[in-house]
MIDOSE-1310 file (N, C-alpha, C; in nm, 2 decimals, decimal comma, always signed):
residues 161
xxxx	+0,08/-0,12/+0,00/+0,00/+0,00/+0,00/+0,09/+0,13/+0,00; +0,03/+0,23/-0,07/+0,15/+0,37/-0,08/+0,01/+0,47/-0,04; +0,10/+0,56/+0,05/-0,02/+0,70/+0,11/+0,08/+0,80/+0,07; -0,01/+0,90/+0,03/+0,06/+0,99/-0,04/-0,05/+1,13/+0,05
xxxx	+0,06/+1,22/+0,14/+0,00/+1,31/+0,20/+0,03/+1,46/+0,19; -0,06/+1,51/+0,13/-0,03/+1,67/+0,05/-0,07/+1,79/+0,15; +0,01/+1,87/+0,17/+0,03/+1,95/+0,31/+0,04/+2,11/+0,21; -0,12/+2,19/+0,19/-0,03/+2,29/+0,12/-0,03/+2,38/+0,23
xxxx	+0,12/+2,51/+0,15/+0,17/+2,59/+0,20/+0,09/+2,69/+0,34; +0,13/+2,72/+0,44/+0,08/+2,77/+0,51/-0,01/+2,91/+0,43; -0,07/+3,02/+0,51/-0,14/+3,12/+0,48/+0,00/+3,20/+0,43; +0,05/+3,33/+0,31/+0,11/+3,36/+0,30/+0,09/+3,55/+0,30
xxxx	+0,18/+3,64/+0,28/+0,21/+3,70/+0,34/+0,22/+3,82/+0,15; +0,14/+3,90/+0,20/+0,14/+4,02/+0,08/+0,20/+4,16/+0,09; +0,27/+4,13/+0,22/+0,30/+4,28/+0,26/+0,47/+4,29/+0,19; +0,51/+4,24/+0,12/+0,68/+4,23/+0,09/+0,64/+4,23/-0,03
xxxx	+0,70/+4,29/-0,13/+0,76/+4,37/-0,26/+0,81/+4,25/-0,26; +0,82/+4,13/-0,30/+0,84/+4,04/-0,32/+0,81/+3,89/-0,42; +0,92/+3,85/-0,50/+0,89/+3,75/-0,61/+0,78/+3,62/-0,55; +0,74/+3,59/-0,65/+0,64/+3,45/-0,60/+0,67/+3,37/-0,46
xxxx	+0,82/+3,30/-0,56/+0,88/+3,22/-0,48/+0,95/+3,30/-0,30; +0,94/+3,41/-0,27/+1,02/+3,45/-0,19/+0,87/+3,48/-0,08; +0,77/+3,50/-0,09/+0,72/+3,52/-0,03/+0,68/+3,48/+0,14; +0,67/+3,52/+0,23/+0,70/+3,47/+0,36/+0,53/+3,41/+0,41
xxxx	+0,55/+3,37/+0,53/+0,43/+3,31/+0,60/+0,37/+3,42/+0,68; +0,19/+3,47/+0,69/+0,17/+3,52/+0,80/+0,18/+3,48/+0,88; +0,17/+3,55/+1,03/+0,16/+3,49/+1,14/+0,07/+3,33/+1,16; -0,06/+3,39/+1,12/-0,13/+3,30/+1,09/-0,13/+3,20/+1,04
xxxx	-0,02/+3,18/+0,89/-0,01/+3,05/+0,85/+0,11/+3,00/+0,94; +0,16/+3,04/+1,01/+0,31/+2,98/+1,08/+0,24/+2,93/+1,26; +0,10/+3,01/+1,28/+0,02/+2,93/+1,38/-0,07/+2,81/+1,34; -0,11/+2,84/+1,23/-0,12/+2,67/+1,16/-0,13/+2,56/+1,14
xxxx	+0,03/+2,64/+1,09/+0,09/+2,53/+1,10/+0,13/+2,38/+1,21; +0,16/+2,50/+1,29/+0,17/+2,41/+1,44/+0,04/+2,35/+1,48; -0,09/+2,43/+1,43/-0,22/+2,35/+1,51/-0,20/+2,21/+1,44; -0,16/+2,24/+1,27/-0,21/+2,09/+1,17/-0,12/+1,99/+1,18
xxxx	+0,00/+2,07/+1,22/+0,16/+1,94/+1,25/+0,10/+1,86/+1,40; +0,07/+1,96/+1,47/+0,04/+1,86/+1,66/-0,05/+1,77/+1,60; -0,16/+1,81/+1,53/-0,31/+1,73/+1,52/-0,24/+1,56/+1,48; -0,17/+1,62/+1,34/-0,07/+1,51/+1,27/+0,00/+1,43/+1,35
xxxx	+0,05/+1,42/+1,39/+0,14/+1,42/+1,46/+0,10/+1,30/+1,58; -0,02/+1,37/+1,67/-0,06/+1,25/+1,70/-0,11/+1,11/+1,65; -0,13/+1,14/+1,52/-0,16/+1,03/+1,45/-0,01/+0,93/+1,46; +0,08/+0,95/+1,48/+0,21/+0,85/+1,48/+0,26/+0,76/+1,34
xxxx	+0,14/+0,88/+1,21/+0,23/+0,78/+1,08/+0,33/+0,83/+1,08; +0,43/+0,72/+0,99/+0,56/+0,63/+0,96/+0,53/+0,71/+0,85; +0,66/+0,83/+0,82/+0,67/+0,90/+0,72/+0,79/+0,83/+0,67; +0,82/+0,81/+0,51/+0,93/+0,75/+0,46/+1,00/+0,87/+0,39
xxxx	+0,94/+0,94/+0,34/+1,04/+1,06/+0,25/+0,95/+1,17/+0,24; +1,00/+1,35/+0,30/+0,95/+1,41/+0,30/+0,98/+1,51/+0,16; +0,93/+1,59/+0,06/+0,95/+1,67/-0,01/+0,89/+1,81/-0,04; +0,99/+1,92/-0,06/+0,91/+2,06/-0,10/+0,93/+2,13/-0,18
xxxx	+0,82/+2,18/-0,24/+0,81/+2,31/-0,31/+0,92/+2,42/-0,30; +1,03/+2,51/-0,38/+1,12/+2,56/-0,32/+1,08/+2,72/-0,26; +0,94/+2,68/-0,30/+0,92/+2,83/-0,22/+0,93/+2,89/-0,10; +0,97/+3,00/-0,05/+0,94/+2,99/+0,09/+0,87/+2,97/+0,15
xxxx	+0,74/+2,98/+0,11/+0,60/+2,94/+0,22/+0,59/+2,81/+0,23; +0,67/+2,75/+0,13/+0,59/+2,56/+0,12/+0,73/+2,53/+0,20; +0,88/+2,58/+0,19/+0,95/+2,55/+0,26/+0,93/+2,53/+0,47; +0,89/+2,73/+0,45/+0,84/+2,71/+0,63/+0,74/+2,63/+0,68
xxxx	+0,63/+2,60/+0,61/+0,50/+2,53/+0,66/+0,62/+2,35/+0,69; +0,69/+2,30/+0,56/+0,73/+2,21/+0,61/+0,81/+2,17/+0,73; +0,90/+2,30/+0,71/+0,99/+2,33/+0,85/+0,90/+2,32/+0,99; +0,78/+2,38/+0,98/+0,73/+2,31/+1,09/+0,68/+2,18/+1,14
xxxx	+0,62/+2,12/+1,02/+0,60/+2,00/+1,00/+0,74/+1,88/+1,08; +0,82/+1,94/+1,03/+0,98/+1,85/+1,06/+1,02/+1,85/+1,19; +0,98/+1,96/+1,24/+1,02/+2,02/+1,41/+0,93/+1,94/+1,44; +0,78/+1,90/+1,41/+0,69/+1,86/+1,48/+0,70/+1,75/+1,52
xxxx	+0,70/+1,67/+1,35/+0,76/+1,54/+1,36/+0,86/+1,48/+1,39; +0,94/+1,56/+1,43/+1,09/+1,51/+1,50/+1,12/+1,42/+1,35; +1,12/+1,49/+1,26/+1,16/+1,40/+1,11/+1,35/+1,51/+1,05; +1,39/+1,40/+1,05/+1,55/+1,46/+1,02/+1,54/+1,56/+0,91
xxxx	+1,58/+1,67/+0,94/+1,61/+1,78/+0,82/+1,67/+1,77/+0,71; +1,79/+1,61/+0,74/+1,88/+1,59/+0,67/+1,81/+1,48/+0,50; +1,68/+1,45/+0,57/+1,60/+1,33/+0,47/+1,54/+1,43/+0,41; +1,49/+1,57/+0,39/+1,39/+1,55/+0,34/+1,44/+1,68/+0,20
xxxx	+1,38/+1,65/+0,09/+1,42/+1,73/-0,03/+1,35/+1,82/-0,05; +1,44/+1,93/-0,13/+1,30/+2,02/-0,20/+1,33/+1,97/-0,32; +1,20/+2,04/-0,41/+1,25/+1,99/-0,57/+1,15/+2,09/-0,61; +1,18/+2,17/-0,77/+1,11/+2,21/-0,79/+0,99/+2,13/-0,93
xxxx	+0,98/+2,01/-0,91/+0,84/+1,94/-0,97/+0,71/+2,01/-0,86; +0,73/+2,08/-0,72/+0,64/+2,07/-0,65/+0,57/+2,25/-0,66; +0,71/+2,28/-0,78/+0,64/+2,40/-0,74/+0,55/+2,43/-0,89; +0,44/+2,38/-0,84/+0,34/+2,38/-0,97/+0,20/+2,40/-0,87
xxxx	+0,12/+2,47/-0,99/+0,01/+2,52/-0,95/-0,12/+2,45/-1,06; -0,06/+2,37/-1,12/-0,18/+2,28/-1,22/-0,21/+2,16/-1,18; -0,07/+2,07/-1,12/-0,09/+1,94/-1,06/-0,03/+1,87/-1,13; -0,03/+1,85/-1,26/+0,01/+1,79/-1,40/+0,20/+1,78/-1,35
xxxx	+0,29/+1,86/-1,29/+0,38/+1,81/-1,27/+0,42/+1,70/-1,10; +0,32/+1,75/-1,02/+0,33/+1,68/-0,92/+0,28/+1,53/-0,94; +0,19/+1,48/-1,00/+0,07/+1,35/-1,08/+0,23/+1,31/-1,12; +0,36/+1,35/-1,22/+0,41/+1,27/-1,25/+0,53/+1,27/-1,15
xxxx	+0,58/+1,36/-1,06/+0,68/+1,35/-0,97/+0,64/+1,22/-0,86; +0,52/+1,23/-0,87/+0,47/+1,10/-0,75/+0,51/+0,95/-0,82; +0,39/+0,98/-0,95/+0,42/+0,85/-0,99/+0,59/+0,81/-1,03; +0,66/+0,87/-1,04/+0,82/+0,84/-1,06/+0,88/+0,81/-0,90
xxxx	+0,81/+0,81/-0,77/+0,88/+0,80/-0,69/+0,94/+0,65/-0,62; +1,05/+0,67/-0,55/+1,10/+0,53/-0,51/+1,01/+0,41/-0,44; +0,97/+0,34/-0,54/+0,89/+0,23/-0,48/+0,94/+0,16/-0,30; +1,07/+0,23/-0,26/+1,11/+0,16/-0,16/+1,02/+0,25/-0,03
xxxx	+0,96/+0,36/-0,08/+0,91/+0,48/+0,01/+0,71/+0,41/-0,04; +0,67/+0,41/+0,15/+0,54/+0,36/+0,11/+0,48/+0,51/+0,15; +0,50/+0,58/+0,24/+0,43/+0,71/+0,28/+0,53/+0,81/+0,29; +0,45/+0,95/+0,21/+0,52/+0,99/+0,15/+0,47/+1,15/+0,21
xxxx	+0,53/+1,26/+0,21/+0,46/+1,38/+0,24/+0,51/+1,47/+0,17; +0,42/+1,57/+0,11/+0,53/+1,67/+0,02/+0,42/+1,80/+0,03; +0,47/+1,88/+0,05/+0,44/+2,01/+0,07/+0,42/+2,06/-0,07; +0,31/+2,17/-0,10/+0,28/+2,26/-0,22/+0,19/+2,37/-0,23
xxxx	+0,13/+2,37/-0,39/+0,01/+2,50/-0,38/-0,12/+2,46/-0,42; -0,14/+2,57/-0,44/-0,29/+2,53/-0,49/-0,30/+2,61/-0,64; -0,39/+2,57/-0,72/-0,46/+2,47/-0,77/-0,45/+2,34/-0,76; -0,27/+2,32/-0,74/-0,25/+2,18/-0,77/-0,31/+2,04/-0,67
xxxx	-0,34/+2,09/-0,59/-0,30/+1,99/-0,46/-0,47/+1,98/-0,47; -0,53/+2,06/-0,44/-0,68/+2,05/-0,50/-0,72/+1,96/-0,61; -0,63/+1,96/-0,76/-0,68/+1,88/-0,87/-0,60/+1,75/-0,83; -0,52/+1,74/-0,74/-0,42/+1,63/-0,71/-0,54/+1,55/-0,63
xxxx	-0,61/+1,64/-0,52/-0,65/+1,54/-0,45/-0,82/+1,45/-0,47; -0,87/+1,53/-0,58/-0,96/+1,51/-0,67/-0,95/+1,41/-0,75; -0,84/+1,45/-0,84/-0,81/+1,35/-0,94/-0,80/+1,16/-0,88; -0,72/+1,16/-0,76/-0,66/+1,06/-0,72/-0,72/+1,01/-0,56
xxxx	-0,84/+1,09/-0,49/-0,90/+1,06/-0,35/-1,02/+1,05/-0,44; -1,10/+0,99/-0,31/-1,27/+0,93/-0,32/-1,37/+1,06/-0,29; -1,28/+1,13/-0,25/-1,42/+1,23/-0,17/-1,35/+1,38/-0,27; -1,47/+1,44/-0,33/-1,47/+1,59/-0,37/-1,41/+1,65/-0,29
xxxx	-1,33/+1,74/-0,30/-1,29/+1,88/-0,18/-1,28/+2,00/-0,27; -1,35/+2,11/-0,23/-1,41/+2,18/-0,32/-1,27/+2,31/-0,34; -1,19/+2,27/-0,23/-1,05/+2,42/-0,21/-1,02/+2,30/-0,09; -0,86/+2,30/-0,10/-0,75/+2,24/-0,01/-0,71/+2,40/+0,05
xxxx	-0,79/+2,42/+0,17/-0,76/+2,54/+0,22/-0,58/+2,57/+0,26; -0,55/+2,69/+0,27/-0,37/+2,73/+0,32/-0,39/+2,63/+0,44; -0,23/+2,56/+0,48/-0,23/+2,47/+0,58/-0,27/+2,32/+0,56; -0,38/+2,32/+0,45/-0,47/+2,17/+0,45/-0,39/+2,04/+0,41
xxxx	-0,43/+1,98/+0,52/-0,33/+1,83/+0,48/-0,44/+1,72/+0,43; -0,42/+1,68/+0,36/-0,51/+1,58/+0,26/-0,43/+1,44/+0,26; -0,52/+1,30/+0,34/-0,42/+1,19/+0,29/-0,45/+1,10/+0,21; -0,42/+1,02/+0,09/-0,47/+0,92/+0,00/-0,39/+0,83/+0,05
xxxx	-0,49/+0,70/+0,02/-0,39/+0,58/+0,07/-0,41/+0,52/-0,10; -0,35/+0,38/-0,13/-0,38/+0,31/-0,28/-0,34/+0,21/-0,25; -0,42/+0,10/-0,28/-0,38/-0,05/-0,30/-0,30/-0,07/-0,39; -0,17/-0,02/-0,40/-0,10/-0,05/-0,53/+0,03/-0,06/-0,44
xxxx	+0,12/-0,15/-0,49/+0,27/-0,19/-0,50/+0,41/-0,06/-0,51; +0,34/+0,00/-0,66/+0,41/+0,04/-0,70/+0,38/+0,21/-0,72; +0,44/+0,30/-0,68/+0,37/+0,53/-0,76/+0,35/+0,48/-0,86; +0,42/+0,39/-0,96/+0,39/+0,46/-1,10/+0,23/+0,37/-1,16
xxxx	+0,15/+0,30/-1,08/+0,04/+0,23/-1,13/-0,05/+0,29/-1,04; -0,01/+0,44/-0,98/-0,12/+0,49/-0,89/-0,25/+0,54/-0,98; -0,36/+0,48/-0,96/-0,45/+0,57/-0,99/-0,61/+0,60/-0,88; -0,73/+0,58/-0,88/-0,80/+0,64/-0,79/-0,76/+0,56/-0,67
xxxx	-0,72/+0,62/-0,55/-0,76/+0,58/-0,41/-0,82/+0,64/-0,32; -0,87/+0,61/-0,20/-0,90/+0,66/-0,08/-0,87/+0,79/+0,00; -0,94/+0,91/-0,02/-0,92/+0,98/+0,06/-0,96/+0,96/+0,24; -0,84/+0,95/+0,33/-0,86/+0,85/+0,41/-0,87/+0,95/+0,56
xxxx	-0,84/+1,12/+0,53/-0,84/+1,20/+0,60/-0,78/+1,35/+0,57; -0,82/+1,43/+0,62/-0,83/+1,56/+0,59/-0,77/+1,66/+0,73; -0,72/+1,73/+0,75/-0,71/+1,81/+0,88/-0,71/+1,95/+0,82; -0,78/+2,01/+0,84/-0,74/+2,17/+0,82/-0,81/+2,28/+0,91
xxxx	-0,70/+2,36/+0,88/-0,71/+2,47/+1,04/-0,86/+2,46/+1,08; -0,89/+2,52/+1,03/-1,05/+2,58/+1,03/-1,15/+2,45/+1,12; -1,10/+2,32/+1,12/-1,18/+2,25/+1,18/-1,12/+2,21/+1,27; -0,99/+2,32/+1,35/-0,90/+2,25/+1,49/-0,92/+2,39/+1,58
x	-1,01/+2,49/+1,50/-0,99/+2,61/+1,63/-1,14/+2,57/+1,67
């Protein structure tokens, strides 16, 4: 079985003269963060390989994720396949991942993580709000034979305050 868990970027921050990729977290998405990493967290999944977006905001949101999870800073990648906003490159960064990794977590944006979790979970979600962690699980062996599975859980802020 492979679970594949899409964590997008915290709430971001419009007050900086600043490029896409540079943009920082508000307060808000960096308190969040921490509500949706603790919630996580207690759950006690067995994360195999963490990945991010190189943006700043998908970077920090993970950074807390990693503190939370006590998950080594030293395992986890960014790449930029994550920084996509259609999905179309994330759908194929997954399916190419190492069959030795059964759960998997990777930080990103939206549109994508929305059409990601659509395309490939059981349940509609109408917006993967800032923060929203979405998990799929799949009866499959192998990423690259992924296609519909199980949306098996959802956390996002808005249903932890």
């Amino acid at each position: 079985m492979k679970t594949l868990i899409l964590v997008r970027h915290g709430k971001s921050s419009w007050d900086y003269s600043a490029e896409d990729k540079d943009r920082p977290l508000q307060e808000r998405g960096i308190n969040d963060g921490h509500l949706v990493s603790n919630k996580f967290k207690s759950q006690e999944v067995a994360i195999d390989a963490v990945f991010s977006s190189p943006a700043n905001r998908a970077l920090h949101t993970c950074m807390i994720f990693l503190r939370q999870l006590n998950y080594p800073f030293i395992k986890f990648q960014v790449t930029n396949e994550l920084y996509d906003f259609s999905g179309e490159r994330i759908l194929k960064f997954v399916r190419n991942l190492d069959d030795d990794f059964d759960t998997v977590l990777i930080f990103g944006h939206n549109e994508a993580f929305t059409n990601v979790a659509n395309s490939l979970g059981n349940s509609y979600i109408d917006n993967v709000p800032t923060t929203g962690l979405v998990q799929l699980d799949f009866k499959v062996k192998d990423w690259a034979s992924l296609t519909k599975g199980t949306t098996t859980q959802t956390i996002f802020p808005k249903d932890l305050t």
